[in-house]
Every structure is written in structure tokens, then in C-alpha cells.
NUNUKE-704252 format. One record per residue (C-alpha): x, y, z; residue in three letters. Coordinates in steps of 0.5 Angstrom, whole numbers, plus 500, padded with zeros to 3 digits. Example, Ala and Ser with C-alpha at 12.3 -4.5 7.8 and 13.67 -1.06 7.14 Angstrom:
BEGIN
{{525,491,516},"ala"},
{{527,498,514},"ser"},
end
This chain:
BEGIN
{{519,544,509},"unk"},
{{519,546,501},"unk"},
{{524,552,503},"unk"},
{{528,546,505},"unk"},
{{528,541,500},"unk"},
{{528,541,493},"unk"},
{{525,536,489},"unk"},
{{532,531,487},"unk"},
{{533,531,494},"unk"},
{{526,529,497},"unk"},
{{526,523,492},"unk"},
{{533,522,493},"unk"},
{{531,522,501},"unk"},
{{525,516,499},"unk"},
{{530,512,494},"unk"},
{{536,512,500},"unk"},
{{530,510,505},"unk"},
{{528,504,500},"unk"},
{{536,502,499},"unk"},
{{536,501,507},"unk"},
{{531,497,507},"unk"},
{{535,493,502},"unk"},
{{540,493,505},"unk"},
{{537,491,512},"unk"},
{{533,485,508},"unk"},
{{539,483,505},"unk"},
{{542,481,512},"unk"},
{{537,478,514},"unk"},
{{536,475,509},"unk"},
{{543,471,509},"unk"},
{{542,469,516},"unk"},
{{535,464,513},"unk"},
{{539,457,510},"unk"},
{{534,456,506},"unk"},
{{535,461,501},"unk"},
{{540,456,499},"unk"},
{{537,450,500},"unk"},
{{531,452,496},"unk"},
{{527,449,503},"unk"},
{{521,453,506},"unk"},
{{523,459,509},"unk"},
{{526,460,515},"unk"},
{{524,465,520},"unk"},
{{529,470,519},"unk"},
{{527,470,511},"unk"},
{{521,473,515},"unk"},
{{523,478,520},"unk"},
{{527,480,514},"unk"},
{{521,483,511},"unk"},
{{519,486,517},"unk"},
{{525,490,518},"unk"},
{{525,491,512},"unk"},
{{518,495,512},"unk"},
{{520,498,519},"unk"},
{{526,501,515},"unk"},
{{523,504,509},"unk"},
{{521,510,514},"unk"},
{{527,511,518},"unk"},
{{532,515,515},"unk"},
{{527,520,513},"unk"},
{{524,520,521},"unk"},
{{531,522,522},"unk"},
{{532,527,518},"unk"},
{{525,531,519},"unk"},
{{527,530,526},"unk"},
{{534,533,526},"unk"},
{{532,537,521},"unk"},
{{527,541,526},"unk"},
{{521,539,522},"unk"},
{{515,536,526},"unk"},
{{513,529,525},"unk"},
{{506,530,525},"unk"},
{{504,535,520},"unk"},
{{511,533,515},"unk"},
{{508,525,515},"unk"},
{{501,529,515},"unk"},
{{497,525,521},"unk"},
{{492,529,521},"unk"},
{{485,527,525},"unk"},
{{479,526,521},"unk"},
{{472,526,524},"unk"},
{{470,518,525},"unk"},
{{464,520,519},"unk"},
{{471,519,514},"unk"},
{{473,514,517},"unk"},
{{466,510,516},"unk"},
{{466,512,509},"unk"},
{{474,511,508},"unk"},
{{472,503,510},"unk"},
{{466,504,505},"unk"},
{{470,506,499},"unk"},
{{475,500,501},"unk"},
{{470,495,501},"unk"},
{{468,497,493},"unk"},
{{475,499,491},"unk"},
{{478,491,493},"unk"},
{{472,488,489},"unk"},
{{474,493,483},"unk"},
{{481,492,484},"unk"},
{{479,484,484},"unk"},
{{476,485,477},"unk"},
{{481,489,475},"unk"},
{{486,483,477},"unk"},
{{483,478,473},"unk"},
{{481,482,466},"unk"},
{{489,483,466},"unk"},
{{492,476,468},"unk"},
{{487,474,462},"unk"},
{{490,478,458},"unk"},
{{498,478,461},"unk"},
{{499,471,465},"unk"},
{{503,471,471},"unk"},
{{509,466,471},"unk"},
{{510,462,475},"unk"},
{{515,465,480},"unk"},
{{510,470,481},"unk"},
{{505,465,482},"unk"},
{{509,463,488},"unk"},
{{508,468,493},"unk"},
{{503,465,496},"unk"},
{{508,460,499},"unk"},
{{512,466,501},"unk"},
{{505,470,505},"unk"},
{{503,463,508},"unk"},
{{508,460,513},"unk"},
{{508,454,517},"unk"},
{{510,456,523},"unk"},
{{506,461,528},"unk"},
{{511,467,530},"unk"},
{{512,467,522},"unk"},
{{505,468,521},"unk"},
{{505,474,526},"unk"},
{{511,476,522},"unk"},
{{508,476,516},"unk"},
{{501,478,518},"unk"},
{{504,483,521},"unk"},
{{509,486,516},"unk"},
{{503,486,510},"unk"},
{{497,488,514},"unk"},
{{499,493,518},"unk"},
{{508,495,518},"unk"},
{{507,496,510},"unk"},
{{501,500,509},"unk"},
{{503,505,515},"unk"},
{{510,506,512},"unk"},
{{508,507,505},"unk"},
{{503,511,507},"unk"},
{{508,516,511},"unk"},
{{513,516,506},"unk"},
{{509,516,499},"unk"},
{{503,520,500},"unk"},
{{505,524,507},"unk"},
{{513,526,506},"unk"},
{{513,526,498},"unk"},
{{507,526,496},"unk"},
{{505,532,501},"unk"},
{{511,536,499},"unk"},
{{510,536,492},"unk"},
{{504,538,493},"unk"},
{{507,544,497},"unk"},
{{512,545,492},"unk"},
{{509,545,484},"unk"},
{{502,548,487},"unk"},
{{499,542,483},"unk"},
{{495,537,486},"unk"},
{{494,533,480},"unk"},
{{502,532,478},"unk"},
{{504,531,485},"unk"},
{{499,525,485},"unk"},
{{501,523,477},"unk"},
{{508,523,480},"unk"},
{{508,519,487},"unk"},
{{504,514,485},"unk"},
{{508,513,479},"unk"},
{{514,513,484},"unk"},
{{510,508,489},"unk"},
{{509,503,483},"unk"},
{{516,503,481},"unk"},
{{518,502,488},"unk"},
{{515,496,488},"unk"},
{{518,492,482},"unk"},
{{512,488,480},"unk"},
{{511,490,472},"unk"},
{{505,484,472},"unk"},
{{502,488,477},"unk"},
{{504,495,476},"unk"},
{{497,498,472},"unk"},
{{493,496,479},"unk"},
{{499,498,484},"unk"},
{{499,506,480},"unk"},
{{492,506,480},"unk"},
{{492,504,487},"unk"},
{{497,510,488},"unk"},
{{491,515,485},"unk"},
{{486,512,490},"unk"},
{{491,513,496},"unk"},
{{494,520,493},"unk"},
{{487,523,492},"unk"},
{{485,521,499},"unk"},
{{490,523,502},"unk"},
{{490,530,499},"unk"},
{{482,530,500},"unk"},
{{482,529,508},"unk"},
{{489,532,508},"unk"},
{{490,527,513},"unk"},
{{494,519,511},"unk"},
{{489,516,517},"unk"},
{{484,513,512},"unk"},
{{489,512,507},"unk"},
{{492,508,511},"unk"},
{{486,504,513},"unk"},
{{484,503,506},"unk"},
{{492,501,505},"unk"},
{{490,496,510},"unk"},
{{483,493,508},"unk"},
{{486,491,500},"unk"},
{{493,489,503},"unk"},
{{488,483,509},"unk"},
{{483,482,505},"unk"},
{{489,479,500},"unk"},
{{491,475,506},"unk"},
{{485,473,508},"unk"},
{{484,470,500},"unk"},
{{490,467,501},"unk"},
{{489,463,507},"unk"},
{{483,461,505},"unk"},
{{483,458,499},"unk"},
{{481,458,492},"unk"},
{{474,456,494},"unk"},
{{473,463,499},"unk"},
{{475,468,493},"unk"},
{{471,463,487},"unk"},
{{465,465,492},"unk"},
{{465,472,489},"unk"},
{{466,469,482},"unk"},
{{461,469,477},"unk"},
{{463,465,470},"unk"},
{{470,468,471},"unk"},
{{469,474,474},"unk"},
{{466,478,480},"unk"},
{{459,477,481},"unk"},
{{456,483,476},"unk"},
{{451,485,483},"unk"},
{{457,485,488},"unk"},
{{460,489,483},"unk"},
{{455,495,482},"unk"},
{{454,495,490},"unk"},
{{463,496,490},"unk"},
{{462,500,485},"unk"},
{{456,505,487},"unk"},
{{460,504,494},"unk"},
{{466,507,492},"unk"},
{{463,512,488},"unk"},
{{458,515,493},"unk"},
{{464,515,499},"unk"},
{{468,519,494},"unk"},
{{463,524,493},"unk"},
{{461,524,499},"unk"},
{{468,526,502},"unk"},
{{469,531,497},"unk"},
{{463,536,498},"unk"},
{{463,534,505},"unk"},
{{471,537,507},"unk"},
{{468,540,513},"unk"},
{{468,532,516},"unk"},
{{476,533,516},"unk"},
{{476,535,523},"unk"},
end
């Protein structure tokens, strides 16, 4: 894939995948009457960030695919054996707990206005079908889409064509967090970028980036649906409970590790 592309035109690839997917949100978006009314957000406001999140991909399926390029190895789904996978789940669970940490350090420090605030609104409709919509697009569409495009294509041909692994990981993820426009969140977007980077570079596969997408993303959800009473349970004088936090923190460690001096895992 490297002797066909260059590395303007694969991150040219990804910035026209992302403007389709504006696009496509945009239309959507205009059909819902209560982005003017200032109303709830009707049903097509969600299907919008559903199709939004499918479309991200698209454009650059269908140029690996007409180009010649198998899907498979370009976006690099590559099996792992179910040990990764465990470990994957582990690391997950103390990365959401650091990642936790890490939110509330810096919302201390730099406050998140009020707009930003209000996306909890936006990630709990009132109706059913929005709920699976919305459930939908954050647990599951999103993380896989991103995955394919960040750390399967671009992240895995820059890697093919620098030969540095570091550099291509420092600079997909710093990508993957601008992608996002989100500067109150863009310490822990970038620094999720390197865990997802670093794993998928490790297993040579984006299956357990993917989960672990999908573990930070539901368990964002999850507290969102329960309520502040759920996450201030984890809490301890303001912060996540300090043993909770060394079991995240060991846990995290431990699956790195293991995975790094265990490749032979990778099937």
C-alpha cells in the first residue's frame, strides 16, 4: 500500500473521509425542526450522528477496494488469540479508571463551560429508537469506524512508510485528536490516541483496539445513564478511590507488559 500512496494524499484520504461524514451529518441534521426551535432533539438529529460515524470509513473502503488493496490487511483485522483479548478487557478496565482520574485533575484546573456540559443531554434521548441510535453510534459504529481509519489505514501506512513506529503513533493520534474538536478534552483524546496506537501496533491487529475503544466509550454511557450517584461511588475526597486506582493502574501496567513480552499470543 505505501508504493501507492504517499503521505499527503493518505491523510488527504482521511480529511475527505471526515468532510463526508460532515456532510452527511449536515443533511440529516437539517431535516430535525428542533435545531431551531431549541426543542429536544428529534430523531433525525440522531440517525444524523449514526450515519455520520458509518461514513467516516466509506470513502476510503471504496478506494482500497478499487484500487486493489485487500480490506482485511489494509485496515489490519487481523485475529488475536482470546489471551489478548482478556488482557485487552483488563487494560480496559484500569485505563477508564486513569482516564477518570485524568478527567478530573484537569476539569480542576481548566473548567468545561457550560455548552460542553450539556452533551449529556445529547448522549440521553427520550425516546426508545434514539436510545439505540445513540447506543449504537458511541459504543459500537464509532469505535470500529475510528479504529479502521486511525489506527488500521493511517496509522499502519505510516508505520509501513517512515519505518518509525514511534513517529507514526505521535502523529495519528495527534490527527485522531484534532479530528475530534474538542480542545477542553484533547490531553485525554491524545493520550487515548497513544494507548490505541501502541496497542494496535503490539497485536498488529485493531480487534482489541477496538474493544477497548468500546469499553471507554460504554462506560461513559453507562455513567451518563446512571447518574452522578454511580460515578461519585468511585469517588473518594473528589477523586477515584486511591485502591481502586492502584488495581487500574497495576492492571494496566501488567496487560501492557504482558502482551509486549508475550507477541507469540498474536495468532
Amino acid at each position: 500500500m505505501s508504493q501507492a500512496l504517499s503521505v499527503p494524499f493518505a491523510f488527504g484520504i482521511v480529511i475527505f473521509s471526515f468532510l463526508c461524514s460532515l456532510l452527511i451529518a449536515g443533511i440529516f441534521s437539517a431535516l430535525d425542526p428542533s435545531i431551531l426551535s431549541g426543542t429536544n432533539l428529534g430523531i433525525f438529529s440522531y440517525l444524523a450522528l449514526f450515519f455520520a460515524q458509518i461514513f467516516l470509513v466509506v470513502p476510503i473502503i471504496l478506494f482500497l477496494y478499487k484500487k486493489g488493496h485487500k480490506l482485511k490487511d489494509s485496515f489490519r483485522f487481523k485475529m488475536v488469540s482470546k489471551r489478548v483479548l482478556f488482557f485487552s478487557m483488563a487494560l480496559s478496565f484500569g485505563v477508564v479508571l486513569i482516564s477518570s482520574e485524568l478527567n478530573i485533575i484537569i476539569d480542576s484546573i481548566f473548567p468545561l463551560p457550560d455548552s460542553f456540559l450539556k452533551l449529556d443531554s445529547l448522549l440521553s434521548p427520550d425516546n426508545p429508537f434514539s436510545l439505540i441510535l445513540i447506543l449504537l453510534t458511541v459504543v459500537i459504529i464509532a469505535p470500529i469506524g475510528e479504529e479502521m481509519v486511525f489506527r488500521g489505514f493511517l496509522q499502519r501506512f505510516l508505520e509501513t512508510t517512515w519505518k518509525d513506529i514511534t513517529r507514526a503513533i505521535l502523529v495519528s493520534s495527534l490527527f485522531f485528536t484534532l479530528i475530534h474538536f474538542n480542545p477542553y478534552w484533547a490531553i485525554q483524546i491524545y493520550l487515548m490516541g497513544l494507548i490505541l496506537g501502541y496497542l494496535s501496533w503490539l497485536t498488529k491487529s485493531i480487534y482489541p483496539s477496538i474493544l477497548l475503544h468500546m469499553s471507554i466509550n460504554g462506560t461513559s454511557m453507562l455513567f451518563i445513564f446512571l447518574g452522578e450517584g454511580a460515578e461519585n461511588s468511585l469517588l473518594w475526597k473528589g477523586h477515584i478511590n486511591p485502591i481502586l486506582f492502584a488495581v487500574g493502574v497495576f492492571a494496566a501496567w501488567y496487560s501492557l507488559k504482558y502482551m509486549h513480552t508475550k507477541k507469540r499470543l498474536v495468532l
